[in-house]
mmCIF file of the N, C-alpha and C atoms, coordinates in Angstrom:
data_MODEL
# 
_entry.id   MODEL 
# 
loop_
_atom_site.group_PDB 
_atom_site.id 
_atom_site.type_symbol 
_atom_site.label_atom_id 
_atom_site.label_alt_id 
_atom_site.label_comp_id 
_atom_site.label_asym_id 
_atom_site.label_entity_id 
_atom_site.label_seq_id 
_atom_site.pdbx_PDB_ins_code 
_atom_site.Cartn_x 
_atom_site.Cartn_y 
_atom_site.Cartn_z 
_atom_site.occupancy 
_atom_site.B_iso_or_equiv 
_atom_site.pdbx_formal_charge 
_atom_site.auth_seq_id 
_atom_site.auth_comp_id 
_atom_site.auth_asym_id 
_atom_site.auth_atom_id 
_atom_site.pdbx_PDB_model_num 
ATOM 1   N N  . UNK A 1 1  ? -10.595 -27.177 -27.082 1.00 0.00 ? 1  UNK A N  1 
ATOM 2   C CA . UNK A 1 1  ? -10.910 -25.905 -26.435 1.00 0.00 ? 1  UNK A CA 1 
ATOM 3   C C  . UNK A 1 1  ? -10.266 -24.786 -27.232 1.00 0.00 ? 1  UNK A C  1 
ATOM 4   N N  . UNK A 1 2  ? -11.094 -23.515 -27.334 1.00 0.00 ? 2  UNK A N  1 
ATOM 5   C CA . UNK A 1 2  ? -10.489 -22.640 -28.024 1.00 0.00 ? 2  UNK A CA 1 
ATOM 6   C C  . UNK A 1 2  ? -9.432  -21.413 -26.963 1.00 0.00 ? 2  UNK A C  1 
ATOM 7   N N  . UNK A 1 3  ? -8.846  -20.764 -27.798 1.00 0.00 ? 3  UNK A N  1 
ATOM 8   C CA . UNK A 1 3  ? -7.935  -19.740 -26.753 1.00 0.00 ? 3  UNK A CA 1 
ATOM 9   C C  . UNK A 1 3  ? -8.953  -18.925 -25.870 1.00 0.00 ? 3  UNK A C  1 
ATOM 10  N N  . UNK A 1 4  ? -8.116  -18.894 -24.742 1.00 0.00 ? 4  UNK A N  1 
ATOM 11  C CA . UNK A 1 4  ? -9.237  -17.713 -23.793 1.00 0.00 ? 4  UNK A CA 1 
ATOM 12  C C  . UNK A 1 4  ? -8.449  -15.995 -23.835 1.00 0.00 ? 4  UNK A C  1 
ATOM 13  N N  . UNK A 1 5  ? -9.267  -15.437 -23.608 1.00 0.00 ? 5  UNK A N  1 
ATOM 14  C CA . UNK A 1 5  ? -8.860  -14.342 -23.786 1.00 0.00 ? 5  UNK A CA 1 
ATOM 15  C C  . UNK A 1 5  ? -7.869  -13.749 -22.385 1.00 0.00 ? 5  UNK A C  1 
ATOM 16  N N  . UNK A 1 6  ? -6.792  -12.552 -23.190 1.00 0.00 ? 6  UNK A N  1 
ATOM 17  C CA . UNK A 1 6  ? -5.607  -12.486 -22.099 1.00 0.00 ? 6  UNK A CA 1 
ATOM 18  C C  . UNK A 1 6  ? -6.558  -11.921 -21.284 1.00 0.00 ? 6  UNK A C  1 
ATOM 19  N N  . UNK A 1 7  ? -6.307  -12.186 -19.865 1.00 0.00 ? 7  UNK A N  1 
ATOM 20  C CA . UNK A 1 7  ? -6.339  -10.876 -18.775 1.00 0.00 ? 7  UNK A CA 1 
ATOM 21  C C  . UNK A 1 7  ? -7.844  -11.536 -17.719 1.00 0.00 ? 7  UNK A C  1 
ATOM 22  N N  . UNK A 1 8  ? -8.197  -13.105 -18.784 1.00 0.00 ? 8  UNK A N  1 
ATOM 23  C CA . UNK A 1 8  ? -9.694  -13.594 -17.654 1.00 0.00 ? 8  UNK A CA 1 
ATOM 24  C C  . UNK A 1 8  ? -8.545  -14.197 -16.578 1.00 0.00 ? 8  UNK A C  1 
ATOM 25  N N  . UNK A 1 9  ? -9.875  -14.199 -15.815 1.00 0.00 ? 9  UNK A N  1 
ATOM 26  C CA . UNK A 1 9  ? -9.395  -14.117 -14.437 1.00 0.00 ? 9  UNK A CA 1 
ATOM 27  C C  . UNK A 1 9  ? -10.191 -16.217 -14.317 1.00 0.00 ? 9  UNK A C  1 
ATOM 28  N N  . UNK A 1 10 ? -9.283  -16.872 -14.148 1.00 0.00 ? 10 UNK A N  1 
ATOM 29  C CA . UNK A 1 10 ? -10.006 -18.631 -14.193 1.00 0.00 ? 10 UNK A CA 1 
ATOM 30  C C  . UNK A 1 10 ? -9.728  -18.631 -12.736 1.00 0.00 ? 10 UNK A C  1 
ATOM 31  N N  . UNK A 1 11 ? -10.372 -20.371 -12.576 1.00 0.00 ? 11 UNK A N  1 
ATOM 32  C CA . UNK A 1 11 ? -9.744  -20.979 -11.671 1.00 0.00 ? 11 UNK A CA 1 
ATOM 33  C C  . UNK A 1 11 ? -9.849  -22.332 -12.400 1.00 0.00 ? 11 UNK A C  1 
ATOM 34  N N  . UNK A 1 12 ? -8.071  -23.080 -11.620 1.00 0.00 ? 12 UNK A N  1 
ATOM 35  C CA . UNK A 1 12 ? -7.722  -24.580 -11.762 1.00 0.00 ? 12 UNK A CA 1 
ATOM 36  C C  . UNK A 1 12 ? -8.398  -25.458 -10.926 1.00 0.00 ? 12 UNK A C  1 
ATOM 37  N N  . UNK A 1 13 ? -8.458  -26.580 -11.018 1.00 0.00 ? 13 UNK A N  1 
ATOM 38  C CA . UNK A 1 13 ? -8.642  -27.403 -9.999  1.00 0.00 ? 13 UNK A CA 1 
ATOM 39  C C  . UNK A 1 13 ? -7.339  -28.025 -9.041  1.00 0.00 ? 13 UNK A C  1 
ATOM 40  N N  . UNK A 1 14 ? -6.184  -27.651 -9.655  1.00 0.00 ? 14 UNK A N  1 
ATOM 41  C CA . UNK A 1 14 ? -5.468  -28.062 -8.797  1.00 0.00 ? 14 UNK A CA 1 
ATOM 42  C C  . UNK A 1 14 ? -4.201  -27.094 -8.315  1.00 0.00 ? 14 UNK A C  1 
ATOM 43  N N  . UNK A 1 15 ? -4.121  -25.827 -9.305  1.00 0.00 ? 15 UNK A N  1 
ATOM 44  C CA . UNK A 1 15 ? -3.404  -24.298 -8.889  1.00 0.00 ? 15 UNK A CA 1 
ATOM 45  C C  . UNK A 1 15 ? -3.932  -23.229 -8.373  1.00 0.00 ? 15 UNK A C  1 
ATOM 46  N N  . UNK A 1 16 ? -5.728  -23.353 -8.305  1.00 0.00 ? 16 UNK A N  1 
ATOM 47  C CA . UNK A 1 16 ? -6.141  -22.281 -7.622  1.00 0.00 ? 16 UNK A CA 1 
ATOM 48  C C  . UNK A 1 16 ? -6.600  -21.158 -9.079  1.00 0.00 ? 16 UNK A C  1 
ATOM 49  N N  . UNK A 1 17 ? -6.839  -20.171 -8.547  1.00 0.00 ? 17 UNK A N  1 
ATOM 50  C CA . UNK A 1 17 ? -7.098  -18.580 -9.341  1.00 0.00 ? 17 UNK A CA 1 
ATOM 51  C C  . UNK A 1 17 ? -5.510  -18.367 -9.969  1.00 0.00 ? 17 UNK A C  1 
ATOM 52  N N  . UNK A 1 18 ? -6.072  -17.835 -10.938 1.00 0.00 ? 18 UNK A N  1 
ATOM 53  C CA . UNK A 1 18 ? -5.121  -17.029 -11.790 1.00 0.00 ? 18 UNK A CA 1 
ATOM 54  C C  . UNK A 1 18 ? -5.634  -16.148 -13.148 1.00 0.00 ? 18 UNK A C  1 
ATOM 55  N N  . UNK A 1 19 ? -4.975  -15.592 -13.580 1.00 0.00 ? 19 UNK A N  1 
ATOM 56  C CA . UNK A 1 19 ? -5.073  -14.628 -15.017 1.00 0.00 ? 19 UNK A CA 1 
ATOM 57  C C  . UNK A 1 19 ? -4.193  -15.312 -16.094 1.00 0.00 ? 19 UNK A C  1 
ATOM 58  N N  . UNK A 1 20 ? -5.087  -15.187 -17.124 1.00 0.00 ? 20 UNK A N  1 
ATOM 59  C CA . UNK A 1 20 ? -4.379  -15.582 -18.434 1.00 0.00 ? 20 UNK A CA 1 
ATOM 60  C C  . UNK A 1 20 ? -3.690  -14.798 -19.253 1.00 0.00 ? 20 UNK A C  1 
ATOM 61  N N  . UNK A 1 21 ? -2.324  -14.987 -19.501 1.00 0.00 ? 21 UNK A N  1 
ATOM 62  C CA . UNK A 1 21 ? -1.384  -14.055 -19.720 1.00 0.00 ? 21 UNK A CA 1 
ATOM 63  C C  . UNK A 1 21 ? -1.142  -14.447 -21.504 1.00 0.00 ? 21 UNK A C  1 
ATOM 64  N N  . UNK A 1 22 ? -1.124  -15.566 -21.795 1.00 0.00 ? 22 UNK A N  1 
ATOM 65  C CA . UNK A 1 22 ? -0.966  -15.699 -22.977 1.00 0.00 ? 22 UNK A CA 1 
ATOM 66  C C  . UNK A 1 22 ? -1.982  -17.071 -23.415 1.00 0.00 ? 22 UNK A C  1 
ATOM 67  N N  . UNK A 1 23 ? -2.610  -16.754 -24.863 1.00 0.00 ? 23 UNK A N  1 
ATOM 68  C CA . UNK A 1 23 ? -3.912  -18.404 -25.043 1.00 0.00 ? 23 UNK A CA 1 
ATOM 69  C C  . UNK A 1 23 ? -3.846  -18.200 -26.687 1.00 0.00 ? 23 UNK A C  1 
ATOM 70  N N  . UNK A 1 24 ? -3.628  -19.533 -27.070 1.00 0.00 ? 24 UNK A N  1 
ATOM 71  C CA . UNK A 1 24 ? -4.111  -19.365 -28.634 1.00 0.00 ? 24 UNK A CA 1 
ATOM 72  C C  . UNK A 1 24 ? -4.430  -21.193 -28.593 1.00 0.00 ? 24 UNK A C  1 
ATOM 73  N N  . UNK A 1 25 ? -4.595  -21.568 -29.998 1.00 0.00 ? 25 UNK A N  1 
ATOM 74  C CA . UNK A 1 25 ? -4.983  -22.756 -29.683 1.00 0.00 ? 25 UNK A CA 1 
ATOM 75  C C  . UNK A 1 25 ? -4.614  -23.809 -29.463 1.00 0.00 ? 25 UNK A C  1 
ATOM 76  N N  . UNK A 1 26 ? -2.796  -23.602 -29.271 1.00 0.00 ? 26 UNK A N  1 
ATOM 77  C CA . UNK A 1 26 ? -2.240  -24.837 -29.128 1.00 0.00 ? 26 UNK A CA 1 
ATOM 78  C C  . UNK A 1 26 ? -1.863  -24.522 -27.727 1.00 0.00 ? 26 UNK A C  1 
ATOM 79  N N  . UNK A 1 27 ? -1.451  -23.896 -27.259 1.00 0.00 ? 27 UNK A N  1 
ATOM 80  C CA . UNK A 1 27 ? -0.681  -22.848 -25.716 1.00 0.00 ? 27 UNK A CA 1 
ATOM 81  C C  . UNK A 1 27 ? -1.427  -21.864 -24.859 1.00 0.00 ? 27 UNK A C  1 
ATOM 82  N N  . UNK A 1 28 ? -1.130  -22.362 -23.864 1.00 0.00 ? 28 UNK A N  1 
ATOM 83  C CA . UNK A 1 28 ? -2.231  -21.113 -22.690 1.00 0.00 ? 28 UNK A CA 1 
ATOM 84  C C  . UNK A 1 28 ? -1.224  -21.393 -21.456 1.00 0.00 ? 28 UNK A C  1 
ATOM 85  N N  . UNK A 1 29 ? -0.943  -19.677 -21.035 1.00 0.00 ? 29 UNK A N  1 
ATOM 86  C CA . UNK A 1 29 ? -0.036  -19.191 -19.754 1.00 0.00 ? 29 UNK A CA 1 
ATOM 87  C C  . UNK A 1 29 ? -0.789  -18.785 -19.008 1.00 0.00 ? 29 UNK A C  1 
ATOM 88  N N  . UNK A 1 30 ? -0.616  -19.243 -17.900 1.00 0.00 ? 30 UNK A N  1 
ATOM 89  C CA . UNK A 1 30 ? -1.404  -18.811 -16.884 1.00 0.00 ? 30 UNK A CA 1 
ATOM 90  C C  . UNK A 1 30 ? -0.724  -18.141 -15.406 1.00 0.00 ? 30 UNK A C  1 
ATOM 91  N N  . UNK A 1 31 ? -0.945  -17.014 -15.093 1.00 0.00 ? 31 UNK A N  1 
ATOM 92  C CA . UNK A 1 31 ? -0.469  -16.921 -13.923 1.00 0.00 ? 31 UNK A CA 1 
ATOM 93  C C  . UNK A 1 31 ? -1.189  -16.754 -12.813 1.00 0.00 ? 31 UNK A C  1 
ATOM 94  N N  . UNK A 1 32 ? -0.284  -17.934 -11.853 1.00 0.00 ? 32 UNK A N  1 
ATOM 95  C CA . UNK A 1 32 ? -1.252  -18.075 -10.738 1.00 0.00 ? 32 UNK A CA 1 
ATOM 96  C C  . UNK A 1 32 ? -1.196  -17.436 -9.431  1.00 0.00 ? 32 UNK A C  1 
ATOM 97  N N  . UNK A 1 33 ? -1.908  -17.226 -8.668  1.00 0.00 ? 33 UNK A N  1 
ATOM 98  C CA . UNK A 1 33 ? -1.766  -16.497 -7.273  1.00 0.00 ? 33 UNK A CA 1 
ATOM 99  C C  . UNK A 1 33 ? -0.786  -17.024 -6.425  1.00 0.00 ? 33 UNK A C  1 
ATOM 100 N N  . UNK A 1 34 ? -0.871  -18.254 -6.644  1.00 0.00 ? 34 UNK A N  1 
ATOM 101 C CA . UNK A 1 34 ? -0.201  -18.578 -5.261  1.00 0.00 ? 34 UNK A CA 1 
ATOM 102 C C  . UNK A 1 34 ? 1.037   -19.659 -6.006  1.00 0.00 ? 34 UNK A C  1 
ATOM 103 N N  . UNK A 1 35 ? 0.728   -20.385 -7.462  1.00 0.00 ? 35 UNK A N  1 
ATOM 104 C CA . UNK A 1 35 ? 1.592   -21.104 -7.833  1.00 0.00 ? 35 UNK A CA 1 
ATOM 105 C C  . UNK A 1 35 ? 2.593   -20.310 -8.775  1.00 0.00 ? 35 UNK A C  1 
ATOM 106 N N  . UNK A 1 36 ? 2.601   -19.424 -9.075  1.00 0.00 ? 36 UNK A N  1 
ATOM 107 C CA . UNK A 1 36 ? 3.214   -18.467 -10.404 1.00 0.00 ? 36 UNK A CA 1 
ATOM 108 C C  . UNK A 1 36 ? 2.478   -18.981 -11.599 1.00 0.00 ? 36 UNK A C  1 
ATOM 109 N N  . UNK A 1 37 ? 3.515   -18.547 -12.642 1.00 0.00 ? 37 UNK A N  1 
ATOM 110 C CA . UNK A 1 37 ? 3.061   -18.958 -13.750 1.00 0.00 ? 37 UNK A CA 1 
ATOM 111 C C  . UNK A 1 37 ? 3.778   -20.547 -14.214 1.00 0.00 ? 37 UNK A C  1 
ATOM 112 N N  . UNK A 1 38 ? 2.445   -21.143 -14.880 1.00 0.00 ? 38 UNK A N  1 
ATOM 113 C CA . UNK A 1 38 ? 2.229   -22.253 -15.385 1.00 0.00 ? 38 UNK A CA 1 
ATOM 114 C C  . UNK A 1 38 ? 2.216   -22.282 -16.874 1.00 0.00 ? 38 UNK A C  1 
ATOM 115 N N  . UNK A 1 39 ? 2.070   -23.303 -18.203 1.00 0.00 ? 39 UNK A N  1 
ATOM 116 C CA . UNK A 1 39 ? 1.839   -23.389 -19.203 1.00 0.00 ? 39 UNK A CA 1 
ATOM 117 C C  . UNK A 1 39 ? 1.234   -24.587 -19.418 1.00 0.00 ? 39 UNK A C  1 
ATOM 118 N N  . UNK A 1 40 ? 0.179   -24.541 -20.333 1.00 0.00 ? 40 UNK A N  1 
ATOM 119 C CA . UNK A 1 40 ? -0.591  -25.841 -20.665 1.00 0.00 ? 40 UNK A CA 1 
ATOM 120 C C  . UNK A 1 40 ? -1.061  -26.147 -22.084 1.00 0.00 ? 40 UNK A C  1 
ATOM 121 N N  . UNK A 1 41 ? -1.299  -27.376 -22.177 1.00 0.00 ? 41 UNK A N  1 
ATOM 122 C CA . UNK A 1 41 ? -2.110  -27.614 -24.047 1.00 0.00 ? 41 UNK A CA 1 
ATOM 123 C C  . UNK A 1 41 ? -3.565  -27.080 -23.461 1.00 0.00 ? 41 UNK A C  1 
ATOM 124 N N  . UNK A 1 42 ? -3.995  -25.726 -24.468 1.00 0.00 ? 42 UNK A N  1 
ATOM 125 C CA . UNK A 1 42 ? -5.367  -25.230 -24.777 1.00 0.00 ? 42 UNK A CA 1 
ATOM 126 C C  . UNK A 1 42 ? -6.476  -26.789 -24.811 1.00 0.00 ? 42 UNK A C  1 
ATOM 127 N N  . UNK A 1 43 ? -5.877  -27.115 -25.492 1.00 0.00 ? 43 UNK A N  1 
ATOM 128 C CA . UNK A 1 43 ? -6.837  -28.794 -25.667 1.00 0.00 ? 43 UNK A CA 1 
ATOM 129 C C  . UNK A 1 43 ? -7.175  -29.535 -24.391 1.00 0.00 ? 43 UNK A C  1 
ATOM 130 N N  . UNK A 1 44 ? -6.152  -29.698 -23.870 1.00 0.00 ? 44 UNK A N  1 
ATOM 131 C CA . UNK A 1 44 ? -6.630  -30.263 -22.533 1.00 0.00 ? 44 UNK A CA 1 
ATOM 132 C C  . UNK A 1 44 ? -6.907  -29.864 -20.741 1.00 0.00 ? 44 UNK A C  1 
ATOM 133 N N  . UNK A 1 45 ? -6.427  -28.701 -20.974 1.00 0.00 ? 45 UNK A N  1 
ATOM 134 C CA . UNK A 1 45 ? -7.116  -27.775 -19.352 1.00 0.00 ? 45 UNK A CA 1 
ATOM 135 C C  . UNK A 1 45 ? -7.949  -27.854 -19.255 1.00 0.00 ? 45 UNK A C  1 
ATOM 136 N N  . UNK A 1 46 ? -8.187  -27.611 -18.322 1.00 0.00 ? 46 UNK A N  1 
ATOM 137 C CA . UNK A 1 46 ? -9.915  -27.636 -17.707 1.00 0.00 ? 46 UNK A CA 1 
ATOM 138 C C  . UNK A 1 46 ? -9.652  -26.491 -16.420 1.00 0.00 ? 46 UNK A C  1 
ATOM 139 N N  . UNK A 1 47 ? -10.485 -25.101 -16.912 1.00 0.00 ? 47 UNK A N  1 
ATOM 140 C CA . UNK A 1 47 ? -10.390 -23.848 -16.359 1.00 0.00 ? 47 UNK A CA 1 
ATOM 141 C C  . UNK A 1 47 ? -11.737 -23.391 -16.376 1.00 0.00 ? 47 UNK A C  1 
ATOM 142 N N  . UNK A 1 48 ? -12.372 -22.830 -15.754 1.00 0.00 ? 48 UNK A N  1 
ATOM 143 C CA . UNK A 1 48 ? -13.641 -22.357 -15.346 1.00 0.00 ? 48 UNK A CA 1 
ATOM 144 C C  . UNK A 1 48 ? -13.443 -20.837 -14.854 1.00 0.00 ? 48 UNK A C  1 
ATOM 145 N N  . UNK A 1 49 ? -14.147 -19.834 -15.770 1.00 0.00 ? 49 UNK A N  1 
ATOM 146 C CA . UNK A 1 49 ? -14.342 -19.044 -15.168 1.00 0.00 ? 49 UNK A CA 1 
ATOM 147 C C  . UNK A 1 49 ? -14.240 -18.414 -13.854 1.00 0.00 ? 49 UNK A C  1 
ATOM 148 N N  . UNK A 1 50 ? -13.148 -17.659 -12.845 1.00 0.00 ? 50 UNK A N  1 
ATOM 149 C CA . UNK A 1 50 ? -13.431 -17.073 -11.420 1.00 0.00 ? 50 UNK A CA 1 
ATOM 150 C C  . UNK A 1 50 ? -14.485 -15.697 -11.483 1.00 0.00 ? 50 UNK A C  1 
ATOM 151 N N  . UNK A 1 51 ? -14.717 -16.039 -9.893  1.00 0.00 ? 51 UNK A N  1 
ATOM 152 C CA . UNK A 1 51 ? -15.832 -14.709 -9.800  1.00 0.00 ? 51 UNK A CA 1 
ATOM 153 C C  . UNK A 1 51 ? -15.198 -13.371 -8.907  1.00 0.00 ? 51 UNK A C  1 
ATOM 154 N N  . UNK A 1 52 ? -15.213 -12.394 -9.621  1.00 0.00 ? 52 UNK A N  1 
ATOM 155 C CA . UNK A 1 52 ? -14.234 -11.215 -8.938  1.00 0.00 ? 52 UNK A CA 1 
ATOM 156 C C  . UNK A 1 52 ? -13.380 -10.804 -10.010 1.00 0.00 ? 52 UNK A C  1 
ATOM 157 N N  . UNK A 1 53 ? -12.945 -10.011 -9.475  1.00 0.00 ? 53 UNK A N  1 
ATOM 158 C CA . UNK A 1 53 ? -11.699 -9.233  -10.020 1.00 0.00 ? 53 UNK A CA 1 
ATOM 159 C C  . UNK A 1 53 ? -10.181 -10.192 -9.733  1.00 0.00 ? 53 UNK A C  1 
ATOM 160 N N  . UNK A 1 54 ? -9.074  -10.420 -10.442 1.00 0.00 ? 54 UNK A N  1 
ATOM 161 C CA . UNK A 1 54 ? -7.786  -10.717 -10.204 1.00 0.00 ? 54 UNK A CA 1 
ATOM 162 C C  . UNK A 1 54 ? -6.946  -9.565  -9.660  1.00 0.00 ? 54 UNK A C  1 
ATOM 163 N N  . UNK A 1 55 ? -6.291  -9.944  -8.426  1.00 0.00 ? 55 UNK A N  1 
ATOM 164 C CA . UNK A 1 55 ? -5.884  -8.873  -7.627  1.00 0.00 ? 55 UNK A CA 1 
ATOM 165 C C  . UNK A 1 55 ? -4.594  -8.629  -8.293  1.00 0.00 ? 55 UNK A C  1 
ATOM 166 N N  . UNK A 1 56 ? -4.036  -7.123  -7.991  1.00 0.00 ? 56 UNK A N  1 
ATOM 167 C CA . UNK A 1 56 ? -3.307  -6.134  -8.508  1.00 0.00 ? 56 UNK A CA 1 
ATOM 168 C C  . UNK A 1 56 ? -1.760  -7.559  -8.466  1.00 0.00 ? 56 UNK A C  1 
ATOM 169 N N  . UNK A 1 57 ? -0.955  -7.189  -10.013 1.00 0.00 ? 57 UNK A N  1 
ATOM 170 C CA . UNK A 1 57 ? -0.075  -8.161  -8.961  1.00 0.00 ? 57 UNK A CA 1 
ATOM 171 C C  . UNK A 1 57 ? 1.447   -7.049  -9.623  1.00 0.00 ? 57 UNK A C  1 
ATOM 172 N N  . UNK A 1 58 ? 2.339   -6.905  -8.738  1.00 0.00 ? 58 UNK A N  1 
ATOM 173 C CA . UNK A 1 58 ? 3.307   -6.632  -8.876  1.00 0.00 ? 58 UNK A CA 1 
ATOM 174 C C  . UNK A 1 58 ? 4.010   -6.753  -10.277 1.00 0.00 ? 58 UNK A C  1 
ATOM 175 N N  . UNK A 1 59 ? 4.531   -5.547  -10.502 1.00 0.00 ? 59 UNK A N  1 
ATOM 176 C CA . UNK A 1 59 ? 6.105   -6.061  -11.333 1.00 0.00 ? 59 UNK A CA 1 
ATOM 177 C C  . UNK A 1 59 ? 7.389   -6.443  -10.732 1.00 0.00 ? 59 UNK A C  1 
ATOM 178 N N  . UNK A 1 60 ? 7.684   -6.943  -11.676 1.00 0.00 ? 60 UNK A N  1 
ATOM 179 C CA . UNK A 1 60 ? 9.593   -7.785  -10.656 1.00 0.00 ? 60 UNK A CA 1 
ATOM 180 C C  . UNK A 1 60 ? 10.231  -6.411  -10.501 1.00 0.00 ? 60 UNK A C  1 
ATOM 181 N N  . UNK A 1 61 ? 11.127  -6.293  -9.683  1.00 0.00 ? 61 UNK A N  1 
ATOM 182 C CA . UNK A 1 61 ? 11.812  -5.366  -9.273  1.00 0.00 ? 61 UNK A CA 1 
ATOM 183 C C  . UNK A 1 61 ? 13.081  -5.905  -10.413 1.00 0.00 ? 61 UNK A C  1 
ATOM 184 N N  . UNK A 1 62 ? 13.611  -4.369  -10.956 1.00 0.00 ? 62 UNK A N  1 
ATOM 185 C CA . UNK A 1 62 ? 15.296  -5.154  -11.138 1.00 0.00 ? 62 UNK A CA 1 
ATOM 186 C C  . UNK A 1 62 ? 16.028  -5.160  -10.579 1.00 0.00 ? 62 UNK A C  1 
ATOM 187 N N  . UNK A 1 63 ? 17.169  -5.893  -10.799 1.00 0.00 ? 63 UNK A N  1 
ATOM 188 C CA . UNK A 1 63 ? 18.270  -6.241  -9.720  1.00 0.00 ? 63 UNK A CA 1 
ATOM 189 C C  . UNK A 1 63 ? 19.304  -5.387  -10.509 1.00 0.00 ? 63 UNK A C  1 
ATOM 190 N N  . UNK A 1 64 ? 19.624  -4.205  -9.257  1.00 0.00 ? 64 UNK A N  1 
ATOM 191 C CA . UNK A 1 64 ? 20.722  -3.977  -9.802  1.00 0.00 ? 64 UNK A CA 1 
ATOM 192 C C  . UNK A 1 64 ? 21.779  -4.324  -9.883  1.00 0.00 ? 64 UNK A C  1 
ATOM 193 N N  . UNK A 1 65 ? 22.742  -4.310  -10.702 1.00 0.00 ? 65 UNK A N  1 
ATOM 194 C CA . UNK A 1 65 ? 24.495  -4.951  -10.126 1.00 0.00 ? 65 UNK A CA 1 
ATOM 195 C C  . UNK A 1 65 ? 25.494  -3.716  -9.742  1.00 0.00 ? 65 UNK A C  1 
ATOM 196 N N  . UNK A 1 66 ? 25.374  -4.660  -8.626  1.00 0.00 ? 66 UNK A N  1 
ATOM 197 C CA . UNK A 1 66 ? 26.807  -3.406  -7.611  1.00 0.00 ? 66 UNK A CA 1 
ATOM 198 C C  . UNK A 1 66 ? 28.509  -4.031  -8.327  1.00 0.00 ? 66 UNK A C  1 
ATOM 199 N N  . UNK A 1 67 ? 29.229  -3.297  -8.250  1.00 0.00 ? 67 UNK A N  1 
ATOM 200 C CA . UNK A 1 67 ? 30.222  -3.541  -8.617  1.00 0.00 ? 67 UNK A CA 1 
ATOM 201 C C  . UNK A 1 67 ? 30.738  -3.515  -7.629  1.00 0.00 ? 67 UNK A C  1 
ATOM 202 N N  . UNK A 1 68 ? 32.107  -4.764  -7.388  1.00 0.00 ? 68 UNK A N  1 
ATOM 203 C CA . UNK A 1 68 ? 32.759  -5.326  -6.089  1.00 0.00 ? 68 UNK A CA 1 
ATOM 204 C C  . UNK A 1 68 ? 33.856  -4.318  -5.656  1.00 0.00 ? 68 UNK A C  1 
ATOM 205 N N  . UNK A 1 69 ? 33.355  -4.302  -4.640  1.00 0.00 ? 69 UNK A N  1 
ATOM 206 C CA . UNK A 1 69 ? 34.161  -3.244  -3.950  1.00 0.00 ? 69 UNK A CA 1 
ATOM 207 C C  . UNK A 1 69 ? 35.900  -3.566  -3.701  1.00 0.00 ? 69 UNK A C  1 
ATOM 208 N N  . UNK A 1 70 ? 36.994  -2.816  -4.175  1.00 0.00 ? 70 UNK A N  1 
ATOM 209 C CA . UNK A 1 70 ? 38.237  -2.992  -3.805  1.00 0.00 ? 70 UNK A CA 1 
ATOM 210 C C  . UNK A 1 70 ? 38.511  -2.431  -2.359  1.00 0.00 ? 70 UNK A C  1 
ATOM 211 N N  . UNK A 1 71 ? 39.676  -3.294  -1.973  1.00 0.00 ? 71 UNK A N  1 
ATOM 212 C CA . UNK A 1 71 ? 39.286  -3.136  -0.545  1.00 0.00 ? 71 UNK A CA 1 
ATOM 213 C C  . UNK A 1 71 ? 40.697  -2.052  -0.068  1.00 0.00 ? 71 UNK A C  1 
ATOM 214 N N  . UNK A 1 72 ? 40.823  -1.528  0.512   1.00 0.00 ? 72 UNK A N  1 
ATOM 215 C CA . UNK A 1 72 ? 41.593  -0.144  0.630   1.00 0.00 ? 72 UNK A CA 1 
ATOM 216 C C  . UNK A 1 72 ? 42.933  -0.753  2.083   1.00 0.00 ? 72 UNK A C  1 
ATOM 217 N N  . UNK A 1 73 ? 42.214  -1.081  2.578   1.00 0.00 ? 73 UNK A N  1 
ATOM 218 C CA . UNK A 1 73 ? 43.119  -1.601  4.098   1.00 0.00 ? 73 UNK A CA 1 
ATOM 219 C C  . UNK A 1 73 ? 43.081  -2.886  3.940   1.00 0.00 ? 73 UNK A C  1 
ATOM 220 N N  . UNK A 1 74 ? 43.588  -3.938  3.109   1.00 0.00 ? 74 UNK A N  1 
ATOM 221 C CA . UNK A 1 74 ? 43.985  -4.990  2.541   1.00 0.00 ? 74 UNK A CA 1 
ATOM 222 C C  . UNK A 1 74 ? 45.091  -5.267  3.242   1.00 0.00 ? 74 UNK A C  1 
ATOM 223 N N  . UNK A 1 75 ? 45.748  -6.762  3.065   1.00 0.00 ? 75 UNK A N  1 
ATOM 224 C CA . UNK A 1 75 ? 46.973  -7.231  3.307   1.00 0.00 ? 75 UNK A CA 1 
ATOM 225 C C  . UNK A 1 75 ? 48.084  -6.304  2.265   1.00 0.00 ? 75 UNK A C  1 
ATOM 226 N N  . UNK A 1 76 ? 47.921  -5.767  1.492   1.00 0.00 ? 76 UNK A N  1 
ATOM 227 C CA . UNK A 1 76 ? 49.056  -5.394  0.507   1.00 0.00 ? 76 UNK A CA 1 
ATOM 228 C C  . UNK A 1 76 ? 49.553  -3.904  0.810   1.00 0.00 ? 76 UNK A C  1 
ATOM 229 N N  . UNK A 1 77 ? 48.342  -3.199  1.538   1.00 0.00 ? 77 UNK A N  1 
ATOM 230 C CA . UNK A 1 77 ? 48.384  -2.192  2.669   1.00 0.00 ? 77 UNK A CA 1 
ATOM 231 C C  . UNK A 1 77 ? 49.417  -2.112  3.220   1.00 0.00 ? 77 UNK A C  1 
ATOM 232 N N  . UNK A 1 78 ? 49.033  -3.021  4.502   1.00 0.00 ? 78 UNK A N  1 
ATOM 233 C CA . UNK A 1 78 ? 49.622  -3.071  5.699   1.00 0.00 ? 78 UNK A CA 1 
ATOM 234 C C  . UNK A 1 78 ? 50.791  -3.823  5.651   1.00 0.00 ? 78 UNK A C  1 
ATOM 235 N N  . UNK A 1 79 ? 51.361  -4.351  4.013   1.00 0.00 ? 79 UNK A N  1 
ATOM 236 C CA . UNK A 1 79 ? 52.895  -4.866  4.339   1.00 0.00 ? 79 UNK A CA 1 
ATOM 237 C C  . UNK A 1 79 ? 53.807  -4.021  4.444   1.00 0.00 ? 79 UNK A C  1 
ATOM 238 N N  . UNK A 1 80 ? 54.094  -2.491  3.691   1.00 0.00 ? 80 UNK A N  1 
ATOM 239 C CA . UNK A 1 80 ? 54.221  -1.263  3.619   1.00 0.00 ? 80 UNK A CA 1 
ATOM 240 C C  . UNK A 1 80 ? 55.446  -1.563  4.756   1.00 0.00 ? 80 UNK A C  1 
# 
């Protein structure tokens, strides 16, 4: 099988719908609706065309990092 192009919209037989995020001829990423993303040998998937549009999907949020709070009314406080 040759690479599919980024951004078709397939379906698996056993992950459901998804969009192809990355395909050349040895590697194909797929991300799926309901399973995330997957990776497979181009050679051996078996993906069929979906009918429709692939729905809008989010970017990850980042995580910010809080820095740990020192604590003010501590034991080292109140030995005073």
């Amino acid at each position: 099988m040759k690479a599919l192009e980024e951004g078709a919209y397939i379906t698996h037989s056993q992950y459901g719908l998804g969009v192809v995020t990355e395909s050349n001829s040895e590697r194909t990423s797929i991300d799926f609706d309901l399973h995330g993303p997957k990776k497979f040998v181009t050679s051996m998937m078996v993906v069929t065309p979906a009918e429709g549009t692939p729905p809008k999907r989010r970017r990850a949020k980042s995580v910010k990092k809080v820095a740990a709070a020192t604590p003010t009314n501590g034991p080292a406080a109140s030995a005073k």
